[in-house]
C-alpha positions as MATLAB code, in Angstrom:
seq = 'XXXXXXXXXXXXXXXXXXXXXXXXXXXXXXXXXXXXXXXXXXXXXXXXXXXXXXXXXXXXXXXXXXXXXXXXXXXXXXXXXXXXXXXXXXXXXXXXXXXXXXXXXXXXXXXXXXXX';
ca = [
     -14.393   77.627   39.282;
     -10.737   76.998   39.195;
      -8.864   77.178   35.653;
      -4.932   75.914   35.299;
      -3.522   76.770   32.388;
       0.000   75.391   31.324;
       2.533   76.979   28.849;
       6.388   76.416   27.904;
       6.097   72.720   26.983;
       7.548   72.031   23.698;
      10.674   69.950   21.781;
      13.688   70.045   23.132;
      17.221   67.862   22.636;
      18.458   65.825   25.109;
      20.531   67.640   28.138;
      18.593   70.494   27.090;
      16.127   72.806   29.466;
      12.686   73.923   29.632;
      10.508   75.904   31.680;
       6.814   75.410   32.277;
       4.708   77.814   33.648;
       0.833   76.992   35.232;
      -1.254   80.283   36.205;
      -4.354   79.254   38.272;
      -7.535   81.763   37.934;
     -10.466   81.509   39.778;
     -11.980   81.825   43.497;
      -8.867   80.111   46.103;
      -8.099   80.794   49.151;
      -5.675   79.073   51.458;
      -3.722   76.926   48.869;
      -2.841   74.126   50.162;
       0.025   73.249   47.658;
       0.397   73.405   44.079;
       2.805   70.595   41.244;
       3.156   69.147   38.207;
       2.665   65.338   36.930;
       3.471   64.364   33.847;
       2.323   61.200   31.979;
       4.472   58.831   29.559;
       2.880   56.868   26.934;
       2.059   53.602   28.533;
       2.957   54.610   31.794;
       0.625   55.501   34.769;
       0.570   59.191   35.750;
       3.719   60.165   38.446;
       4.264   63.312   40.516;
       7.191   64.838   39.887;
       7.518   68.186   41.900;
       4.745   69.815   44.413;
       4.895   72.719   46.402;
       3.568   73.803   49.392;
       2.091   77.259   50.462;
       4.924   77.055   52.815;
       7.175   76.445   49.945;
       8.082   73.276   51.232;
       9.043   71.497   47.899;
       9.224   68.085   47.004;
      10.544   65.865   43.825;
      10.464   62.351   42.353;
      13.637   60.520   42.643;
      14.487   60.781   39.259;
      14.128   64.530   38.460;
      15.980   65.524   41.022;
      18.627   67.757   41.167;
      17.709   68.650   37.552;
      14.274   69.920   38.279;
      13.141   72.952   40.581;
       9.829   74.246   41.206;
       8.912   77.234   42.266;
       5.618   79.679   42.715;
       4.018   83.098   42.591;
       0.948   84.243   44.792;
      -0.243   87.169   43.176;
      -1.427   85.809   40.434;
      -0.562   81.918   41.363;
       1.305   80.378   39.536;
       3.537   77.862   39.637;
       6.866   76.676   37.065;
       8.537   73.959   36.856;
      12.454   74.228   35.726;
      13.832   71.284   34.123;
      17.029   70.995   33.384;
      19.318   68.576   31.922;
      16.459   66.877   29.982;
      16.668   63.267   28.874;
      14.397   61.175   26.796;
      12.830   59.466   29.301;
      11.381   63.197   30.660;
       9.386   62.623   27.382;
       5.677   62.995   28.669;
       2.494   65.111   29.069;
       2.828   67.235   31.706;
      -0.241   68.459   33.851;
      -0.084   71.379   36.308;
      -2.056   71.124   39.879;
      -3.686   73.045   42.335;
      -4.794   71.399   45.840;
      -6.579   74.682   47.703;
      -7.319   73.981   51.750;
     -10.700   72.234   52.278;
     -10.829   71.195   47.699;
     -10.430   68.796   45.620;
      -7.655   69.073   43.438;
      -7.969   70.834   40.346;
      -6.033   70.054   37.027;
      -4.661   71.627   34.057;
      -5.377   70.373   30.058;
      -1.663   69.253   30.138;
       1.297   70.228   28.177;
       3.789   67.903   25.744;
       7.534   67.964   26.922;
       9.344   66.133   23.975;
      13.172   65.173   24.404;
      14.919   63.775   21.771;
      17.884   61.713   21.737;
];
């Protein structure tokens, strides 16, 4: 019932910036928050930024100050704003959507590539 789908990821050189954008289509009301994870190769899947409907925002340690994220309600969608990329940034990234009273729902994922 709920689609995600991502955009923006790409290659990009180190201390360079992206932006990724997630709309969310479907039947959702009351979202409860919405965020990106991303997943390295041979690393276990992290959160790095969520939002809330509030727009109380959190990040991982290390993206922040160098990542923002930020959302729409009409249509929702949420971006992600990374800045200052390094290599170790390199990962799949997957957009979220937690509505009130759901499971969360998840996006096909999009490739952020930083080269060094």
């Amino acid at each position: 019932q709920v689609q995600l789908v991502e955009s923006g990821g790409g290659l990009v050189q180190a201390g360079g910036s992206l932006r990724l954008s997630c709309a969310a289509s479907g039947s959702m009301y009351s979202i409860r928050a919405m965020g990106w994870y991303r997943q390295a190769p041979g690393k276990q899947r992290e959160l790095v930024a969520s939002i809330t409907s509030g727009g109380i925002t959190n990040y991982a340690d290390s993206v922040k100050g160098r990542f923002s994220i930020s959302r729409d309600n009409a249509p929702n969608t949420v971006y992600l704003q990374m800045n200052s990329l390094k290599s170790e940034d390199t990962a799949v990234y997957y957009c979220s959507v937690a509505p009130a009273g759901s499971r969360e729902y998840w996006g096909q994922g999009t490739q952020v590539t930083v080269s060094s």
